[in-house]
C-alpha positions in Angstrom: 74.1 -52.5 48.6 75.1 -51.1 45.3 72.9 -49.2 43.0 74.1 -47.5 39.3 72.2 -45.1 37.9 72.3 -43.6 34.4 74.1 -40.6 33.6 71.1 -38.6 33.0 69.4 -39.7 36.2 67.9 -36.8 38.0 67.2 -37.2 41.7 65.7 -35.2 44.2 66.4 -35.9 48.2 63.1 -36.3 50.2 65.2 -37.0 53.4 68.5 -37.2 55.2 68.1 -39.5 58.6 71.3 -40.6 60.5 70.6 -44.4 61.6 72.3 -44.4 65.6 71.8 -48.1 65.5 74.2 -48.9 62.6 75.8 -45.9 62.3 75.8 -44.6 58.8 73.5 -41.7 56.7 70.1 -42.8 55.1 69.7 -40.2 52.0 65.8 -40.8 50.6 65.6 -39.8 46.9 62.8 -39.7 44.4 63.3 -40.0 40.7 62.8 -36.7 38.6 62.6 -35.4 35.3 63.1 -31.8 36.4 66.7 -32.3 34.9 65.3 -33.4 31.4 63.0 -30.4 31.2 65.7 -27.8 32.4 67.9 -29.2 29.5 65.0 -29.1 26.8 64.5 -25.7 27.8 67.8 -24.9 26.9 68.3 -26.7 24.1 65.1 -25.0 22.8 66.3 -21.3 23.6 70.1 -22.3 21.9 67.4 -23.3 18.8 66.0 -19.9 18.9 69.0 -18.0 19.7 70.9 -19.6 16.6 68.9 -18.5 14.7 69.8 -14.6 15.3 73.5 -15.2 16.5 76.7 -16.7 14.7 76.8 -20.7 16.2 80.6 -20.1 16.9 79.8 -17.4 19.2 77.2 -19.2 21.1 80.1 -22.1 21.2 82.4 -19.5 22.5 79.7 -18.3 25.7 79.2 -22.1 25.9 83.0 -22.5 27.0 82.9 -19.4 29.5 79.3 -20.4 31.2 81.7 -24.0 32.1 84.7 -21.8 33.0 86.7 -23.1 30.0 87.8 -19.4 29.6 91.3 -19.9 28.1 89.5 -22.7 25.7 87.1 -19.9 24.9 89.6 -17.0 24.3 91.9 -19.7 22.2 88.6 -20.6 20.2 87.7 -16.4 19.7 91.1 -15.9 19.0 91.6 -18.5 16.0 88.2 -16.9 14.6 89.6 -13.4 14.1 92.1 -15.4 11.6 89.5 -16.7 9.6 88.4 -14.8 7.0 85.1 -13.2 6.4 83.8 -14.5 9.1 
């Protein structure tokens, strides 16, 4: 059987049982929207923090917290060539 889930869909496993029978993995899961409020918590702090810090920097941490770090030193670096910034 196939199933497709959204991107967004947020799962959490209730149980792992190996099925000796017909021998395959059983994963359990139970919808969640954990996910959605972990993201609305950060998009709220990103509100607040923009508020007290320049956008492109919080881009630039943005690209470092996903490990983009030569995207995020080409990004900082371009800045220092614009002026009065």
């Amino acid at each position: 059987m196939e199933v497709l889930f959204d991107l967004a869909s947020v799962f959490k496993i209730t149980d792992i049982k190996y099925d000796e029978i017909n021998p395959k993995w059983n994963i359990y899961l139970m919808t969640t929207d954990e996910g959605t409020n972990i993201v609305q918590a950060y998009i709220d702090s990103i509100q607040i923090e923009s508020k007290e810090i320049n956008v492109d920097f919080i881009f630039a941490r943005l690209l470092i917290q996903m490990g983009e770090y030569s995207l995020a030193h080409d990004y900082l670096t371009k800045l220092t060539t614009i002026p009065n910034l």
